[in-house]
C-alpha positions, 0 to 999 in steps of 0.5 A, a space after each residue: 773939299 767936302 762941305 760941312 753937310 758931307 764932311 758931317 755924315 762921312 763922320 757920322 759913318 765912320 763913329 757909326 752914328 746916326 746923321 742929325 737932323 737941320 733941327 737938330 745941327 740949328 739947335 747944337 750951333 745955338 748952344 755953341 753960340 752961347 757958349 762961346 759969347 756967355 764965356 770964352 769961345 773954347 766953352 762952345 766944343 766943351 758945352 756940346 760934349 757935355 751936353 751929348 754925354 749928359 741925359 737931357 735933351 738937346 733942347 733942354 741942353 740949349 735952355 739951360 746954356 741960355 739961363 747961364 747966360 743971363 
């Protein structure tokens, strides 16, 4: 079984997409995160599709997730 790291970048591959980088895995599991413990946990997948379609910054994305959660 590959481990996340590989699974990811095989994944990457075949969408044809870049690899994130550890900042950028780090920052997409903290906005996961608050999703799931702001709401329900079937908010964290939705919370980072939004946020991959939308125009902000991943970091921006995570700002905004973190003002709706207090």
């Amino acid at each position: 079984m590959p481990t996340a790291q590989e699974w990811l970048t095989q994944y990457a591959e075949k969408l044809g997409v870049p690899m994130l980088s550890a900042e950028e895995i780090d920052t997409i599991l903290a906005l996961a995160g608050v999703a799931a413990h702001a709401s329900e946990r079937i908010a964290a997948p939705v919370a980072c599709w939004l946020a991959a379609g939308s125009d902000v910054s991943l970091e921006e994305a995570r700002r905004l997730a973190d003002e709706l959660a207090d």
